[in-house]
N, C-alpha and C positions, 0 to 999 in steps of 0.2 A: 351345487345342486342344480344350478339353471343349465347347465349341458344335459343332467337329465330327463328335465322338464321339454327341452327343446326335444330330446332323443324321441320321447313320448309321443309328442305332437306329430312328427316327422312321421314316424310308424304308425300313427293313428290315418297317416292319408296313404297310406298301401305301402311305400319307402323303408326297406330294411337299411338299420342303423347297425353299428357301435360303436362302443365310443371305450378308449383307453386311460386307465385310472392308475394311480402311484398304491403302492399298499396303504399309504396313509389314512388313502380315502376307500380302500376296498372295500368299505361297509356298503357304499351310496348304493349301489347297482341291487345289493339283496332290499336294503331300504327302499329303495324307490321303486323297486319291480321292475326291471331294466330288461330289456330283452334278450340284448347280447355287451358283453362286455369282456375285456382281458383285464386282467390285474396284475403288475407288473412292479418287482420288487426293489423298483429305481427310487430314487429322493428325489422328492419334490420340483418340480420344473423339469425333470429330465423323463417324462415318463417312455418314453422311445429306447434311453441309452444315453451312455456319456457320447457326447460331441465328439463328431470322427470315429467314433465304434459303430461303423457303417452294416458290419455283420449284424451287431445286437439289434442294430434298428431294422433292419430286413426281418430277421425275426419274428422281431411285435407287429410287423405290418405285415408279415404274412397270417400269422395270427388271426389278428384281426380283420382280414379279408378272409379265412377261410369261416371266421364263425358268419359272414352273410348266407355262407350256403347250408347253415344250421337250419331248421326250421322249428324246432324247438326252443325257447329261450334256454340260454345258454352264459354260463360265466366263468372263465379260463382263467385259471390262475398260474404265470408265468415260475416255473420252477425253477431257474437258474438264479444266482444271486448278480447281486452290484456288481460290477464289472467296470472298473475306475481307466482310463485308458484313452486313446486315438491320439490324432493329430490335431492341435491348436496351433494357429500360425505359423505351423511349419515344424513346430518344436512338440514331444512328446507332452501329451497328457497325463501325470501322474496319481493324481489325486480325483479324476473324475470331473471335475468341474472345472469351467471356461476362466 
């Protein structure tokens, strides 16, 4: 909850924010009155994408630079699923995680 305390602050001195959340936490942002936010149906610590799923993470970051030119609060909920995959030291990703 303190990224959206910080988000708050930030946006209270004219600075449009978002900030990218796991489904786990997809409540915080309607809780907290968040302005902009993506929510994104990764686990925990991967809220971008599995490591080396360089596409998935373009993605969420285009995302969420597109919601800065929201003016309206705004909260995107990422419809694609888990996507387990890329390159880890050279050798496939199977399972999603490092």
């Amino acid at each position: 909850m303190s990224v959206g305390h910080v988000q708050r602050a930030i946006e209270a001195s004219g600075i449009p924010t978002v900030s990218v959340y796991v489904a786990s936490f997809g409540h915080i942002p309607e809780l907290m009155s968040l302005p902009r936010s993506v929510i994104t149906p990764h686990p925990m610590g991967r809220p971008l994408g599995a490591p080396g799923d360089g596409e998935r993470q373009l993605e969420v970051v285009r995302a969420a630079l597109q919601l800065l030119t929201e003016p309206e609060p705004s909260i995107v909920e990422m419809g694609h699923r888990w996507r387990p995959g890329g390159l880890i030291g050279g050798r496939q990703n199977v399972d999603g995680y490092s």
